[in-house]
VEXVEX-367985 format. One record per residue (C-alpha): residue number from 0; residue in three letters; chain; x, y, z. Coordinates in steps of 0.001 Angstrom, whole numbers, plus 500000, padded with zeros to 6 digits. Each point is the difference from the previous one (the first is absolute). Layout:
N
nr=NUM	rest=ala	kette=A	east=X	north=Y	up=Z
...
***
This chain:
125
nr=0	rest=unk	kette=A	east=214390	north=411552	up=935258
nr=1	rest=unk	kette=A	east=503021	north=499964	up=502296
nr=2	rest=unk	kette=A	east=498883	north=497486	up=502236
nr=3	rest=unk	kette=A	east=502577	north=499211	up=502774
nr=4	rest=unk	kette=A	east=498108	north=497857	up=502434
nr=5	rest=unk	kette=A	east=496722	north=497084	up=499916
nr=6	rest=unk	kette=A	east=498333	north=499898	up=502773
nr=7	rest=unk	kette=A	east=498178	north=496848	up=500218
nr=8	rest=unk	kette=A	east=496720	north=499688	up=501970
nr=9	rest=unk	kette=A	east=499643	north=496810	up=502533
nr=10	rest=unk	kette=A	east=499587	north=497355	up=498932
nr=11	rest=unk	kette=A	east=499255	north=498875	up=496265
nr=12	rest=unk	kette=A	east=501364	north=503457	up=499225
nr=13	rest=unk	kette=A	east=503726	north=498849	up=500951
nr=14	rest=unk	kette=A	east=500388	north=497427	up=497125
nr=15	rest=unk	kette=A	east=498167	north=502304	up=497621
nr=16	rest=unk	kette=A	east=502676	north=503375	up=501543
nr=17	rest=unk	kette=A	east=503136	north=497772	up=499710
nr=18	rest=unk	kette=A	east=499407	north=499267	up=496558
nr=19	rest=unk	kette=A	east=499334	north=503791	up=499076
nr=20	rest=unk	kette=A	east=502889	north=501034	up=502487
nr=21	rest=unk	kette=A	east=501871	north=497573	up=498037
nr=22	rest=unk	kette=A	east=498939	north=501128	up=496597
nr=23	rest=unk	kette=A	east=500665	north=503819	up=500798
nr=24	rest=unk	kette=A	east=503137	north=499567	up=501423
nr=25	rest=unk	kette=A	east=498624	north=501058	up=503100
nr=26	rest=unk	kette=A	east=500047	north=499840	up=503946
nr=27	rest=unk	kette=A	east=497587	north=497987	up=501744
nr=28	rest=unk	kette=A	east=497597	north=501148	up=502680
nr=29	rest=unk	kette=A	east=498139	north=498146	up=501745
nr=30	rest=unk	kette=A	east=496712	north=501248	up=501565
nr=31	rest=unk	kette=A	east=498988	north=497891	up=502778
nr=32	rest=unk	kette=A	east=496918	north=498777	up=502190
nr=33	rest=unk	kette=A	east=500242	north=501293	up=503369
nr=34	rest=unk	kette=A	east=502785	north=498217	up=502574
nr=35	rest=unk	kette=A	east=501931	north=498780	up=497271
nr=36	rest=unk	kette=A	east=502965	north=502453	up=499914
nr=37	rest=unk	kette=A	east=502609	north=499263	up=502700
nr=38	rest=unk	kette=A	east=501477	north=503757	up=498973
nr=39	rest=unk	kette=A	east=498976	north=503377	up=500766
nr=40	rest=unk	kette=A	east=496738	north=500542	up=497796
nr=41	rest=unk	kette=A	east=497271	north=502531	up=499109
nr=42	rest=unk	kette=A	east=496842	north=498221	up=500050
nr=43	rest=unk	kette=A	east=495874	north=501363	up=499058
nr=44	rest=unk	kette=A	east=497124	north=498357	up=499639
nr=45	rest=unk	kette=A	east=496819	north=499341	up=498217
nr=46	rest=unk	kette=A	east=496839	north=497974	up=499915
nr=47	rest=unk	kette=A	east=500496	north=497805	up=496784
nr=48	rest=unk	kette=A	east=497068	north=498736	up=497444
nr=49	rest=unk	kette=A	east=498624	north=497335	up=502651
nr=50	rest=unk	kette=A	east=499447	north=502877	up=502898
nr=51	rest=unk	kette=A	east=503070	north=498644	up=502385
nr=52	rest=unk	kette=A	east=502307	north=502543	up=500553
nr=53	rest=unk	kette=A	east=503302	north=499456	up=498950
nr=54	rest=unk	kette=A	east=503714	north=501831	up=501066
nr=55	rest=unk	kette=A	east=502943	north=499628	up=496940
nr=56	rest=unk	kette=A	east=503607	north=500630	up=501702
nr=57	rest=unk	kette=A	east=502661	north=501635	up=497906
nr=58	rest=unk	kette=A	east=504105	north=500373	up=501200
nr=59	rest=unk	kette=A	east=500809	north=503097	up=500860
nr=60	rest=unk	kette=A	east=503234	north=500345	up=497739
nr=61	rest=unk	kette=A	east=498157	north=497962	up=497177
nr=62	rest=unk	kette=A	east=499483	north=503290	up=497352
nr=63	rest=unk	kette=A	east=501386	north=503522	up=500345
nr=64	rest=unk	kette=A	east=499612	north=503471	up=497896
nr=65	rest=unk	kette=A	east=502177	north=498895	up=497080
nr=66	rest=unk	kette=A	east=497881	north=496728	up=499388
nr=67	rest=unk	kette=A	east=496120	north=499808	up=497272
nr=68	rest=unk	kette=A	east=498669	north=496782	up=500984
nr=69	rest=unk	kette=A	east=497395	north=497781	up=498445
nr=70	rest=unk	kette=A	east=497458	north=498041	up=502182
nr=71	rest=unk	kette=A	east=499301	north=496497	up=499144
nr=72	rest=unk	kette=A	east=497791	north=497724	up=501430
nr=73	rest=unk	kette=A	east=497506	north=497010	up=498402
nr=74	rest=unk	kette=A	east=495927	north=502102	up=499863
nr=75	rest=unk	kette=A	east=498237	north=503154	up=501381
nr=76	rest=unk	kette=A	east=496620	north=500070	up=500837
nr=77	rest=unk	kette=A	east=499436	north=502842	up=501903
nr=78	rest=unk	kette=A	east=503375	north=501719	up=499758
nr=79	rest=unk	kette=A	east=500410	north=500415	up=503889
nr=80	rest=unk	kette=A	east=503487	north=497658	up=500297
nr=81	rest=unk	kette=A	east=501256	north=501747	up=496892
nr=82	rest=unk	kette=A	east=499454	north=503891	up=501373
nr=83	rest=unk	kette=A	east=501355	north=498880	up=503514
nr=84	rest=unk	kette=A	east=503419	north=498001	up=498117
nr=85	rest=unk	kette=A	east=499952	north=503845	up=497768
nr=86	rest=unk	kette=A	east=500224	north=501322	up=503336
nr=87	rest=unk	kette=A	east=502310	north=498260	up=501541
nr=88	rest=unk	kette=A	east=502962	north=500315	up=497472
nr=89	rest=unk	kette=A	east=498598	north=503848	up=499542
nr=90	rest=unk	kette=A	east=500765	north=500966	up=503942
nr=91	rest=unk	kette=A	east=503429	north=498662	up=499167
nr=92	rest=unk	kette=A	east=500517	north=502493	up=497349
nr=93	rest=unk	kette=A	east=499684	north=497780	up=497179
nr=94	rest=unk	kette=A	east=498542	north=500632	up=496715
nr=95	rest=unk	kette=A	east=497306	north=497836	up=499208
nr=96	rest=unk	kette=A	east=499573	north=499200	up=496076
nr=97	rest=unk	kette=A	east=497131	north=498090	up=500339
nr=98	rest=unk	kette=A	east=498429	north=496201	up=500376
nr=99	rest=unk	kette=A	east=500120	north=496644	up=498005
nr=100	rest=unk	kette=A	east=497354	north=497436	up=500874
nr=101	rest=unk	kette=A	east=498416	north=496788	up=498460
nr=102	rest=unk	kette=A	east=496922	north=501825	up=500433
nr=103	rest=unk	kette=A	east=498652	north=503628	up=500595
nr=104	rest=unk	kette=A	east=496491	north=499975	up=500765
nr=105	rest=unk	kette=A	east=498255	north=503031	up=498547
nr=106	rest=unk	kette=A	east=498986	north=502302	up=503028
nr=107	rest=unk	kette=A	east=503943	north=499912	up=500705
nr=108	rest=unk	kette=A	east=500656	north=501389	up=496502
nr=109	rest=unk	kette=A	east=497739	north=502555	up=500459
nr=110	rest=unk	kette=A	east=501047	north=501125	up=503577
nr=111	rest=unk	kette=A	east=500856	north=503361	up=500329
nr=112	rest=unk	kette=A	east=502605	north=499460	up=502892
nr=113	rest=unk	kette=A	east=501780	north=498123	up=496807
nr=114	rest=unk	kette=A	east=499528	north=501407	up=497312
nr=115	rest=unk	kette=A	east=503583	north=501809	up=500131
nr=116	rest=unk	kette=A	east=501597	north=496330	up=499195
nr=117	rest=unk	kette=A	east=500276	north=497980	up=497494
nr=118	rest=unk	kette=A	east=497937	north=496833	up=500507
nr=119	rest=unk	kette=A	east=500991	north=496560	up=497701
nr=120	rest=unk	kette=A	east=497999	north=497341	up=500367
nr=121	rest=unk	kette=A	east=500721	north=496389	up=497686
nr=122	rest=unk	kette=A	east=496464	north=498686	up=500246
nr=123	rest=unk	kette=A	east=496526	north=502311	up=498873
nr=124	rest=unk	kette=A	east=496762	north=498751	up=500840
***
């Protein structure tokens, strides 16, 4: 599929992204909780699965127009820290290919905001 760039979600997602990164040949992003990036960033936010809202931080110069990125990170419940990670590599100018999880809960799969990328998941239950 092209893909240039990982970007691994914090922080279970980073061992899971390196190994893909690593697999694909491909550059490493990593897509951080808030205050965590000592670099210019681009940051949004989002109320995760438990209610408590949540900000992911991304570099500024981490993707560009010329990359198609996959998003990695460990499960998604309700699919809130995977459209806000989408996001943030989008308003870079990135292309995003889609997401690999351990686990894609159901209402995720059938979101509408995502149904324009292609979802892998290793575990089904």
């Amino acid at each position: 599929m092209g893909i240039t760039k990982v970007a691994a979600l914090d922080a279970f997602g980073f061992g899971l992204g390196g190994g893909v990164s690593y697999r694909l040949s491909a550059g490493l992003i990593l897509v951080r909780k808030a205050g965590k990036v000592a670099w210019s960033v681009e940051a949004s936010s989002f109320t995760d699965y438990s209610g408590t809202r949540k900000t992911l931080e991304i570099t500024s110069d981490a993707a560009s127009p010329v990359d198609k990125v996959l998003i990695v990170d460990d499960w998604s419940e309700t699919g809130s820290q995977l459209r806000t990670a989408i996001a943030l590599v989008e308003g870079l100018g990135a292309e995003v290919i889609g997401a690999a999880c351990i686990h894609i809960e159901t209402p995720v799969r059938e979101d509408r905001s995502l149904i324009k990328y292609r979802l892998h998941s290793v575990l089904e239950w």
